[in-house]
C-alpha positions in Angstrom: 11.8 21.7 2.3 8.0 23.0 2.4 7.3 24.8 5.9 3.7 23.0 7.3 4.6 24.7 10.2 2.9 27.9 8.5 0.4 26.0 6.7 -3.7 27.7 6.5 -6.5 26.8 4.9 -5.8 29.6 2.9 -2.1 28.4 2.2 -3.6 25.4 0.6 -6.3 26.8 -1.6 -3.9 28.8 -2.4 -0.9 26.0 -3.3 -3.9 24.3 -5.1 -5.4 27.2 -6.8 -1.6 28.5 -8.5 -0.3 24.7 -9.0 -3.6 24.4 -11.6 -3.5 27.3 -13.4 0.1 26.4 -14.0 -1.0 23.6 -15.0 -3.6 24.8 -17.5 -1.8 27.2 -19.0 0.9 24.5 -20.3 -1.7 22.5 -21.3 -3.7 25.1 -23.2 -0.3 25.8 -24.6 -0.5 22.6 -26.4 -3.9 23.0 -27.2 -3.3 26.4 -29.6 0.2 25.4 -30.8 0.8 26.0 -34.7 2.8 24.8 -36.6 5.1 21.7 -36.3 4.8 19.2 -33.4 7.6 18.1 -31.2 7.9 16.1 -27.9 9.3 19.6 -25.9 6.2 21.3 -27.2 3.3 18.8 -27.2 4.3 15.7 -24.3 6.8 17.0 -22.6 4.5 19.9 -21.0 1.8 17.3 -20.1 4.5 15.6 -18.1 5.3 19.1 -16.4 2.0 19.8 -15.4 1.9 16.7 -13.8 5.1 17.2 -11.8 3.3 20.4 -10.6 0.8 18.6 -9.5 2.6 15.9 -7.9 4.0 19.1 -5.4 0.7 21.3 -5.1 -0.6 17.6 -3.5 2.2 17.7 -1.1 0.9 20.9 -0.1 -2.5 20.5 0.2 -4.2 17.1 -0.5 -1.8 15.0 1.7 -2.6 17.3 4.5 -6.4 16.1 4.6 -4.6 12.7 5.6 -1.9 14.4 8.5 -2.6 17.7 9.5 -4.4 17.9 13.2 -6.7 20.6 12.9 -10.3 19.8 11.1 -10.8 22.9 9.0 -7.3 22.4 7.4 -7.8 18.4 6.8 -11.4 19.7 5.5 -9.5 22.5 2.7 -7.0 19.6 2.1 -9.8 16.9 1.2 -11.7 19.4 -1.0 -7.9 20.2 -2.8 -7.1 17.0 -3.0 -10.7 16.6 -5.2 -10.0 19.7 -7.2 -6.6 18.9 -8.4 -7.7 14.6 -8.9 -11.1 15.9 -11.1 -8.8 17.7 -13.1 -6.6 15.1 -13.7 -9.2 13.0 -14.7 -10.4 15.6 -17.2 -7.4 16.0 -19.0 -8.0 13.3 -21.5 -11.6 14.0 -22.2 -10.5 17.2 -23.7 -10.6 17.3 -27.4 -8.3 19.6 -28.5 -5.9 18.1 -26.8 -6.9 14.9 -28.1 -5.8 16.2 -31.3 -2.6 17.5 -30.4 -1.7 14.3 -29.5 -2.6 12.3 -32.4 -1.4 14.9 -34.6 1.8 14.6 -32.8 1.6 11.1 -33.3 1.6 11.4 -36.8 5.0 13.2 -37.1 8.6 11.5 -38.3 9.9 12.6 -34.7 7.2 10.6 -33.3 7.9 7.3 -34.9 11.3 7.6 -34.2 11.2 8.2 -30.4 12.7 5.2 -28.2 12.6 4.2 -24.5 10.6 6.6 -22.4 9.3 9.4 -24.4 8.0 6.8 -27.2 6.4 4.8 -23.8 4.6 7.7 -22.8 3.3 8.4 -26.1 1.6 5.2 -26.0 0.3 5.6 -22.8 -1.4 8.9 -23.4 -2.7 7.3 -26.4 -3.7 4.5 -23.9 -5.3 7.1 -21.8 -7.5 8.9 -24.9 -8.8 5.5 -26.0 -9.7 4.7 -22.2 -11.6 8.2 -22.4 -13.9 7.0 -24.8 -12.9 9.6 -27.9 -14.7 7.8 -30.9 -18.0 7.3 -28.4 -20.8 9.7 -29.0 -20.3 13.1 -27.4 -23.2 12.5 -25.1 -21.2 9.0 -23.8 -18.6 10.5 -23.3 -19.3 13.8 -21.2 -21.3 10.7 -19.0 -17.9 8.8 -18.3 -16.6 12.6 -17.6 -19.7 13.3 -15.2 -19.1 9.8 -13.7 -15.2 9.7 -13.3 -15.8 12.8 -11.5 -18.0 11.6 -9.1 -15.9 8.7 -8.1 -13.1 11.0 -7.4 -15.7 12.7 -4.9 -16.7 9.2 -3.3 -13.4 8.0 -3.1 -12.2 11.1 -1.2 -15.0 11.1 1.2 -14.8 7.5 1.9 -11.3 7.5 2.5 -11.8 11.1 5.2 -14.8 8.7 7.0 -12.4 6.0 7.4 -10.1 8.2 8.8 -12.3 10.0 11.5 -14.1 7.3 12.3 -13.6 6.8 16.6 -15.2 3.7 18.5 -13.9 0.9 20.6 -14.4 -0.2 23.9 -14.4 1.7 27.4 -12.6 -1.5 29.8 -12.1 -1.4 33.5 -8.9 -2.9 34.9 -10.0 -6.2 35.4 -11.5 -6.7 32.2 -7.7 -6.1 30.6 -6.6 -9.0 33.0 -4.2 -10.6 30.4 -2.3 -7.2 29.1 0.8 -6.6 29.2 1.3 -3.4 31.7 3.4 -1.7 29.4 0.3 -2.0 27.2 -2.6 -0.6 29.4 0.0 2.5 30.6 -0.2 3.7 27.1 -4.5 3.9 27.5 -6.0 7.0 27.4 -9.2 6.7 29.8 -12.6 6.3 29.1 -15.0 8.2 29.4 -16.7 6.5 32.5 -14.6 6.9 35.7 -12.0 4.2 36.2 -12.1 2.6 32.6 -9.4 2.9 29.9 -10.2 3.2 26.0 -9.0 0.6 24.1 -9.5 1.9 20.5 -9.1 0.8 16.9 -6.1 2.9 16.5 -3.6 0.1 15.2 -1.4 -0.5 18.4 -4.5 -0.6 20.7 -6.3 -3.1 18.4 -4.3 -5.5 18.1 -2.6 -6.1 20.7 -6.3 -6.3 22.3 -7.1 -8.9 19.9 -4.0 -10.9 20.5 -3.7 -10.8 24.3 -6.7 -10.3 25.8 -8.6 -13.8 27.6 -11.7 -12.4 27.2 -13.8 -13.6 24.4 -16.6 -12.0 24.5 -14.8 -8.3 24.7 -12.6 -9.8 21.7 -15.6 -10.0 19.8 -17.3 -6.8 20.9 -14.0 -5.1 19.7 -13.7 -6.9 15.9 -17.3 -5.9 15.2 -16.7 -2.2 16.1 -14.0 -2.5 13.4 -16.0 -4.4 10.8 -18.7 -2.0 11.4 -16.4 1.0 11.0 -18.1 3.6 8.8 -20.7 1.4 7.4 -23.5 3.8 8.3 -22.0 6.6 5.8 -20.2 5.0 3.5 -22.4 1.8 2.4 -24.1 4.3 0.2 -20.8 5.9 -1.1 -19.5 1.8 -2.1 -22.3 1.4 -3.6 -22.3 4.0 -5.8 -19.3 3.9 -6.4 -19.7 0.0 -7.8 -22.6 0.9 -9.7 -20.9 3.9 -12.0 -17.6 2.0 -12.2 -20.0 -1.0 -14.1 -21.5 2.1 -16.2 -18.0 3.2 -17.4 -16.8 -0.1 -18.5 -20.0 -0.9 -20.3 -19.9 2.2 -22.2 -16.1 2.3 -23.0 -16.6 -1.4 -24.2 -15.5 -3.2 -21.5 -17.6 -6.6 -20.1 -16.5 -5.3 -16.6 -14.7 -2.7 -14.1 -12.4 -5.4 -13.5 -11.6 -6.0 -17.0 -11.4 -2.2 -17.3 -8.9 -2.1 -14.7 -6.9 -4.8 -15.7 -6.0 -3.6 -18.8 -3.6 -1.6 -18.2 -2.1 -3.8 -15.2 0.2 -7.0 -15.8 -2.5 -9.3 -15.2 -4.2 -8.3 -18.2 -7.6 -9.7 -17.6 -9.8 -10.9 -14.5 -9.5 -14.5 -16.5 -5.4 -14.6 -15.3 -6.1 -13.2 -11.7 -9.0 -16.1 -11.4 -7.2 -18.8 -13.1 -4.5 -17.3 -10.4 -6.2 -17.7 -7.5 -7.4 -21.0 -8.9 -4.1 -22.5 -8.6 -3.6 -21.2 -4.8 -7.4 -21.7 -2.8 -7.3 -25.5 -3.1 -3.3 -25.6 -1.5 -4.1 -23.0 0.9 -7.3 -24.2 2.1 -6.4 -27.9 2.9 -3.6 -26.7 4.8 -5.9 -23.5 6.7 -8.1 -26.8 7.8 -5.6 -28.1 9.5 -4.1 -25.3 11.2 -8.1 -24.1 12.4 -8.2 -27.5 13.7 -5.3 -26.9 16.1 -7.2 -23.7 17.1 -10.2 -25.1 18.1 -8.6 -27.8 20.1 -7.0 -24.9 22.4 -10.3 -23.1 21.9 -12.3 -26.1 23.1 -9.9 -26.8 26.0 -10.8 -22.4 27.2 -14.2 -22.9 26.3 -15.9 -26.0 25.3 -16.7 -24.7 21.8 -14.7 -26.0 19.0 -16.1 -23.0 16.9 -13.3 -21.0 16.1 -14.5 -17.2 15.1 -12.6 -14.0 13.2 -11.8 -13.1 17.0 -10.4 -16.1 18.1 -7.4 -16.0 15.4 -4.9 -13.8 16.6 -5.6 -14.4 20.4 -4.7 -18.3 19.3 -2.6 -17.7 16.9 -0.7 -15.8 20.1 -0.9 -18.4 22.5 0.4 -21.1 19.9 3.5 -19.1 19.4 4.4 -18.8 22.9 3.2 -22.2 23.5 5.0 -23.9 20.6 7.7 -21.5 19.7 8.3 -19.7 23.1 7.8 -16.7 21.4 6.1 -13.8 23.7 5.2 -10.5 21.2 5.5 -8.2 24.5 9.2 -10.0 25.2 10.5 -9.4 21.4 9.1 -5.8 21.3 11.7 -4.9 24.6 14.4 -5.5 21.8 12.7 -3.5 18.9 13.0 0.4 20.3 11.7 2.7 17.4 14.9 4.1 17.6 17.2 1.1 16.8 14.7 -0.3 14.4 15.0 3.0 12.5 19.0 2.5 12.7 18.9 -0.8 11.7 17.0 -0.3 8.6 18.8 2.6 7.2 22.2 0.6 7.9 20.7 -2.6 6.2 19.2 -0.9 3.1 22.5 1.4 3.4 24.7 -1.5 3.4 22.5 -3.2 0.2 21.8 -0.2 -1.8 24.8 2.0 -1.5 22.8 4.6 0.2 24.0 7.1 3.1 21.1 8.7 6.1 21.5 11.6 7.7 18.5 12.8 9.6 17.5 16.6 9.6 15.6 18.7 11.8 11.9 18.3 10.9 10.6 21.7 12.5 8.7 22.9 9.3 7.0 19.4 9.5 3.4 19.2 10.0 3.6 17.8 13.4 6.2 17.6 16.1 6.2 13.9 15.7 7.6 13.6 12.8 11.0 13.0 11.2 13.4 13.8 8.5 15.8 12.2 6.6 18.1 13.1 3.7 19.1 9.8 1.6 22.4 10.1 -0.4 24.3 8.1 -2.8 27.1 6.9 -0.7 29.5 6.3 -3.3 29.3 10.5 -4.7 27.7 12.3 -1.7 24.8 13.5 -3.6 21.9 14.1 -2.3 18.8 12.1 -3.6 15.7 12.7 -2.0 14.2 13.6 1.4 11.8 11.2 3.1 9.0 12.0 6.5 8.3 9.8 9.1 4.8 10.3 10.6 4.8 6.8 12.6 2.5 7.5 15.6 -1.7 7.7 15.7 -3.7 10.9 16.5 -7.0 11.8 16.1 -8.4 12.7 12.2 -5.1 11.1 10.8 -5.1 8.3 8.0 -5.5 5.1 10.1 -3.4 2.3 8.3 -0.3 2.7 6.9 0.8 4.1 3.7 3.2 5.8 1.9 3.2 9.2 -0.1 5.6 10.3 -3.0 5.5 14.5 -2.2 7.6 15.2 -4.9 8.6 13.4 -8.2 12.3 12.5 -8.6 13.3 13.5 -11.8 16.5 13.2 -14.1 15.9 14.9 -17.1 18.4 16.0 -19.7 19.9 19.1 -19.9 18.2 20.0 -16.5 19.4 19.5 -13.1 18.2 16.8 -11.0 14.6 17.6 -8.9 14.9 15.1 -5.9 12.2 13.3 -4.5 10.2 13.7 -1.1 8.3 11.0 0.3 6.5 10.3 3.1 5.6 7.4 5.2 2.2 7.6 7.4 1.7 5.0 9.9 0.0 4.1 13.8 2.5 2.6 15.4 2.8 2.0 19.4 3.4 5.4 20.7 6.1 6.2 23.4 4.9 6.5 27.2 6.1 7.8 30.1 7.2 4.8 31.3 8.8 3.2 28.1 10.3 4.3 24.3 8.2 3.1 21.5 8.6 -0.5 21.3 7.1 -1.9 18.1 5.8 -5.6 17.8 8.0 -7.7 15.4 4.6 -7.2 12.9 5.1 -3.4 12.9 9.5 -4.1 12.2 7.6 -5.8 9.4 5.1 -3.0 7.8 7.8 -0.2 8.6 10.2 -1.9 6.1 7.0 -2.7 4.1 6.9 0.8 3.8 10.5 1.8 3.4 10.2 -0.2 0.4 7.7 2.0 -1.5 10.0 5.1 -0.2 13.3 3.8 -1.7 11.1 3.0 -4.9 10.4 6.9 -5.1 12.8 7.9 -4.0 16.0 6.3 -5.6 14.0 6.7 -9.3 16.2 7.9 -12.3 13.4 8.8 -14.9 12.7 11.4 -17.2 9.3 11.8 -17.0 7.2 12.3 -13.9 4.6 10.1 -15.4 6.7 6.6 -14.8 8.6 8.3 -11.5 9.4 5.9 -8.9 5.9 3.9 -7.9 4.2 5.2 -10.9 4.6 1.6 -12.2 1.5 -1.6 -13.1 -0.6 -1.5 -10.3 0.1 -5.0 -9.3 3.9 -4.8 -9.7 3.6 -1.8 -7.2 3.7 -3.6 -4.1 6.9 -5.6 -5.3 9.5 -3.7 -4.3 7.5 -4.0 -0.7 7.2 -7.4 -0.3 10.8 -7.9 -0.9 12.0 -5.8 2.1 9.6 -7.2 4.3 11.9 -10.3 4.1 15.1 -9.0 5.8 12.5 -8.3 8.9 12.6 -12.4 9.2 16.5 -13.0 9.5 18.4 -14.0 12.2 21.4 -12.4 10.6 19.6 -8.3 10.4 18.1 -8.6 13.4 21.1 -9.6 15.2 22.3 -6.1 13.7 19.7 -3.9 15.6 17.6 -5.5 17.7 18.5 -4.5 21.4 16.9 -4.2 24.4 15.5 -0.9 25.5 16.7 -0.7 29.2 20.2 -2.6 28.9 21.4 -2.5 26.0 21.9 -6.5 25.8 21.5 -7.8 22.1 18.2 -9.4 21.7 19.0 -13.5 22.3 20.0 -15.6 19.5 17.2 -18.4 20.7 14.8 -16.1 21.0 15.4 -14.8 17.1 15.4 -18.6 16.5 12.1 -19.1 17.8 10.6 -15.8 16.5 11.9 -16.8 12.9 10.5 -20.4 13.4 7.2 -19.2 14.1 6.8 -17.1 10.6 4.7 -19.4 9.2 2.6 -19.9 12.0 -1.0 -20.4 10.4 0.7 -19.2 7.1 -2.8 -20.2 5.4 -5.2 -19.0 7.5 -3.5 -15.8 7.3 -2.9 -15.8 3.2 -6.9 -16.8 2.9 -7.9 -14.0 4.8 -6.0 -11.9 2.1 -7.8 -14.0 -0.5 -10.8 -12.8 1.0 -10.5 -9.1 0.6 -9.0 -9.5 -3.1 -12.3 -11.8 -3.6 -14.7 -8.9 -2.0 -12.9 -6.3 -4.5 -13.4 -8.7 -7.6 -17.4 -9.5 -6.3 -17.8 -6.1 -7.1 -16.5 -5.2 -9.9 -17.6 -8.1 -12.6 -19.6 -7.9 -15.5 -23.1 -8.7 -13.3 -25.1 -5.1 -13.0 -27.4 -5.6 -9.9 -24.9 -6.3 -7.1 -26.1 -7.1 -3.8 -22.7 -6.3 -1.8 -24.2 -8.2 1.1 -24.0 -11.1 -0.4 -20.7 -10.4 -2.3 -19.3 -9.7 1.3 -20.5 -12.8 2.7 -19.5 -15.1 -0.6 -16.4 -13.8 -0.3 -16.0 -14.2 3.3 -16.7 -18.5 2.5 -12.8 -18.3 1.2 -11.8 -17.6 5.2 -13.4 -20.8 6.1 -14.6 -18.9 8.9 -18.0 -18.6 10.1 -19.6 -15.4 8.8 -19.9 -12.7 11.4 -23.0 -11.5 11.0 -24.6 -7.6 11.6 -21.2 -6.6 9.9 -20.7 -5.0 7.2 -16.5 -4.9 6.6 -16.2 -3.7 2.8 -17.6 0.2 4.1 -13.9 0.7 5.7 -12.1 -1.5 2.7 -10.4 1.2 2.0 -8.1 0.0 -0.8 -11.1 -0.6 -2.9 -12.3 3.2 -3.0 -8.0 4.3 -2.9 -6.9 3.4 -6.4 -6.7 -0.6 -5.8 -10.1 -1.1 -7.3 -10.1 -4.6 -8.8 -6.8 -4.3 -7.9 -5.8 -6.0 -4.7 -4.7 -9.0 -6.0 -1.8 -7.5 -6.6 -0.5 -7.9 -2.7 -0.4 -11.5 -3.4 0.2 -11.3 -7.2 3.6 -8.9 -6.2 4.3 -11.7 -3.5 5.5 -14.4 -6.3 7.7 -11.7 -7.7 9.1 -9.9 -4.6 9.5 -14.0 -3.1 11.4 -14.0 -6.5 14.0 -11.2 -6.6 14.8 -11.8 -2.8 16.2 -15.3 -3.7 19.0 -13.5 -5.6 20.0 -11.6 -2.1 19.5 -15.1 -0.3 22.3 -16.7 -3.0 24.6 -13.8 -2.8 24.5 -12.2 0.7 21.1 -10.5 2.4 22.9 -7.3 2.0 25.1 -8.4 -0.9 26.1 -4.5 -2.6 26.7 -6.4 -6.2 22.7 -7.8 -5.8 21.5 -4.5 -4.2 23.3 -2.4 -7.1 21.7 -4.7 -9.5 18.3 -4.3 -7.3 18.5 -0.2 -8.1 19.6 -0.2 -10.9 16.9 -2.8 -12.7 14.0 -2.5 -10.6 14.2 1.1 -8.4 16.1 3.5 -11.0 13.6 2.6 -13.7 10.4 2.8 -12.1 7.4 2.8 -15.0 9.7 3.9 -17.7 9.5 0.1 -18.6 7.1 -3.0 -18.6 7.2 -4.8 -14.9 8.2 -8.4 -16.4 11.2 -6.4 -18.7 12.6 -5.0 -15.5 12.5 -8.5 -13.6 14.2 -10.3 -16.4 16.5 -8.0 -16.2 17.3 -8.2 -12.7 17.1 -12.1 -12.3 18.7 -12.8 -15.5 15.9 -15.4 -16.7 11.6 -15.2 -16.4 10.4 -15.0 -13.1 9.6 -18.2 -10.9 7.0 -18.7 -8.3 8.9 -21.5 -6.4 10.0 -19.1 -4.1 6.8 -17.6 -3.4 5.1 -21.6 -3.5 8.0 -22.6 -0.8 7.1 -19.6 1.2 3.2 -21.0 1.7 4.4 -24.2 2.5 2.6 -25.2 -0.9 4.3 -28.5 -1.9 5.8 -28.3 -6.0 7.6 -31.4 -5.6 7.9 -33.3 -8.9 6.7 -30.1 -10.5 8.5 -27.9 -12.7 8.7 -24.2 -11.6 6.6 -21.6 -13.3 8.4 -19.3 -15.4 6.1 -16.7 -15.9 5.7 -13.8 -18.8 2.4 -11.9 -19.1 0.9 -14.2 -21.4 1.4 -17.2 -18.9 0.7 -15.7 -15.1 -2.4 -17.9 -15.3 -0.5 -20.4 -14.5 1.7 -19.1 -11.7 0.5 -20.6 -8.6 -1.0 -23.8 -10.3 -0.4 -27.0 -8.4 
């Protein structure tokens, strides 16, 4: 494993600096080649380079998002630039444009089959997408521009990141908080106050437990302000060279750009998508923001619920209702038996075997190490980092990284995979463990998922490794864990309490499980509402007022617009690679609701199911079209009943959506 104990910001120029010339010389290799093309001498280096790549990123770019001293998160941003721009670059270059279609051209290349004729066609996919046939003019402007969006999308994402604010509160304005809660506060900086942050496991907890109204509000619009002032200007231009790009590569849009190469094929499908969900889910959010205002209006007098007002309500409805107190449940969810009872669930289900290593070469002492074997042979297939807790200057949400490509190419022996998962969850005190809320169980699996998908890959190439699959297929494999996190049955397995040991109560798992739905459309229009804010701004209209894009798409909420906010400068997805993209969260729901029915037929950690699982969906990763590896797995076309029954979205009388490319317009249609 890679020592980050001895990492400089010399060590990562460095890492960066000998990873690309690497990489260029195999490339350039390809470039002056005579004489007869094969795949070994003209793809298969392409593919190498980009494994390289893959590592030098590990080494440096990734550390712009963990490591805890500035100058070294600085060398890693500006490596992590260096080493995307050149990636970009690759298929603007002409000589190697050549190479390609003269490979292309050859008997060998008609012939190839599975995953070397797939990436053929997708480098092909990628020259076309470069504009080759424009005017050379054109086409060093798409270069110039694709560069710069690498530059504002690495800036944007460092100013989300470093951005610190929230609210200095004496004691008595946290009446309401759990005391576990306010021992974990760092003080203010006035005498006698504590900070209460925007750091995840501040936040919301704020949000969901504190009486105070007016502090509730102060603290949501410190977050939808976060980063507006510097990177308003950075969305913006980013927006406006994204609509250049498509217009001069052909396209009506960014989105269609985008789209192109994702399952949806088209904005038209993710519309006529969405279509077929806002009417359901609306009707139903009216009714559940009609309970909230009742309690609200009891508090308060004012029926007007708020964004502010939704996860305090939302809170009191579930102990109210459901008995369900977040503070009581997070007693049973220690860090430390979560963690067990994840690795023996997706153990049990995938055939897998954990053993955790000493992380001292990590880049911080907080962080873990785990081996993952194949618990059938013993051998060892891939490595994966915890990083679970916030700290100042690290990546704010949570995410994970592939560090190293899993690859299982002939001939060769087997390069393992290293992932990484980077989160802010509730940190341990002095007083108490970690204790996560039930929602962080759920984005820790959430996570896990996207780690087994890079981690358990069996491909070839590096370019269809693990999550190197459509863009809105990605978060699949996700969604599906996130769904073990909800049964009685797992939890039973792990969930203990911190100070005695006693198994969390099967009423209170009852209740907790009852309440999953709570304000199920509130919740799945505020998702509409971001994937709405990333379409306003990327179709085919030129002058874009992103004000009023942000406050269009905000209508979908059915929430009153807060205004003096300006949300979409920390919407981070949309500047990260999920650009017109993050549809797919919901879009992946209807399959990942999908292939978990099979575990709920068979047994939630049925080994025949979870074989199948790896074997169809995690083994291939992008060596193969999304839908192909979902027939596969579920034995017929995909449904969206599951996903339908999951919203509470009645499809009685109604046959169930089957659902190949050509048809996802219809999936969620009423």
């Amino acid at each position: 494993m890679y020592d980050y104990g001895q990492v400089t910001i010399e060590s990562v120029r460095a890492v960066t600096a000998q990873a690309l010339a690497s990489a260029e010389a195999l490339v350039r290799d390809v470039e002056g080649h005579h004489g007869p093309r094969t795949f070994q001498d003209t793809l298969l280096p392409l593919d190498r380079a980009d494994a390289l790549l893959v590592s030098a990123y590990a080494k440096g770019g990734f550390l712009a998002r963990v490591h805890l001293e500035p100058p070294v998160r600085d060398a890693g941003q500006r490596a992590e630039e260096t080493i995307e721009k050149w990636q970009v670059g690759l298929p603007f270059r002409e000589d190697l444009c050549e190479a390609v279609r003269e490979y292309a051209t050859t008997d060998e290349a008609r012939s190839l089959t599975g995953e070397r004729a797939r990436f053929l066609e997708h480098w092909q996919r990628d020259l076309r997408r470069a504009g080759h046939g424009l005017a050379l003019e054109d086409r060093a402007e798409v270069r110039r521009m694709q560069d710069r969006l690498v530059e504002l999308g690495v800036l944007f994402q460092r100013n989300v990141d470093e951005h610190q604010d929230g609210l200095d509160l004496t004691r008595d304005e946290l009446t309401g908080l759990d005391e576990a809660y306010i021992a974990r506060l760092r003080p203010g900086s006035r005498e006698g106050t504590y900070r209460v942050s925007l750091d995840y496991p501040e936040f919301y907890p704020f949000l969901e437990g504190s009486p105070r109204r007016d502090l509730r509000e102060q603290l949501l619009r410190k977050d939808f302000n976060k980063a507006s002032v510097v990177n308003r200007p950075l969305l913006e231009e980013a927006v406006a060279l994204r609509w250049r790009v498509a217009q001069l590569l052909g396209y009506p849009s960014w989105a269609a750009y985008a789209m192109d190469v994702r399952m949806a094929k088209s904005p038209e499908v993710v519309d006529r998508f969405y279509d077929g969900l806002v009417g359901p889910l609306t009707a139903k959010a009216s009714h559940e923001l009609r309970a909230i205002g009742e309690l609200l209006s009891d508090d308060t007098g004012d029926e007007a619920v708020q964004a502010w007002d939704i996860r305090y309500y939302d809170d009191q409805q579930r102990r109210r209702e459901y008995g369900v107190d977040q503070a009581a449940v997070a007693a049973y969810l220690p860090l430390d038996r979560v963690l067990q009872g994840m690795l023996q669930v997706t153990g049990d289900a995938f055939g897998l075997q954990y053993r955790r290593i000493e992380a001292e070469r990590a880049w911080h002492p907080d962080v873990m190490l785990y081996e993952i074997a194949d618990r059938a042979s013993g051998e060892t297939l891939a490595h994966c980092y915890l990083d679970l807790f916030p700290r100042e200057g690290k990546f704010g949400h949570a995410a994970a990284w592939m560090l190293e490509a899993g690859l299982e190419a002939p001939g060769e022996s087997r390069h393992t995979a290293v992932s990484a998962v980077v989160a802010n969850f509730t940190k341990p005190s002095a007083r108490s463990p970690s204790l996560l809320r039930h929602s962080e169980v759920v984005t820790l699996f959430h996570e896990f998922g996207h780690v087994l998908h890079e981690c358990l890959t069996r491909t070839e190439l590096a370019r269809f490794s693990g999550t190197r699959t459509e863009t809105d297929f990605v978060e699949a494999p996700s969604q599906i864990m996130e769904h073990w996190t909800w049964s009685a049955e797992v939890l039973g397995r792990f969930a203990r309490h911190h100070e005695t040991g006693e198994p969390i109560p099967p009423g209170l798992v009852e209740q907790l499980v009852a309440a999953r739905d709570l304000n199920v459309g509130v919740k799945t229009l505020r998702q509409c509402y971001f994937a709405f804010l990333d379409l306003g701004m990327h179709g085919p209209e030129r002058e874009r007022d992103l004000d009023e894009i942000y406050r269009t798409a905000w209508q979908v909420t059915g929430l009153p617009f807060p205004d003096d906010t300006f949300d979409p400068a920390s919407f981070a997805h949309v500047m990260g690679g999920y650009d017109a993209g993050y549809y797919g969260y919901l879009w992946s729901n209807v399959y990942g609701d999908d292939m978990f029915s099979r575990f709920e037929e068979k047994g939630l950690t049925s080994a025949e199911v979870g074989a199948a699982y790896r074997r169809e969906i995690l083994q291939p990763g992008g060596s193969r079209d999304a839908m192909d590896l979902l027939r596969a797995f579920l034995g017929r076309a995909p449904s969206d009943r599951s996903f339908l029954r999951r919203l509470g979205i009645d499809d009685e009388g109604r046959d169930p959506v089957e659902a190949p490319p050509e048809a996802l317009e219809v999936v969620g249609a009423s």
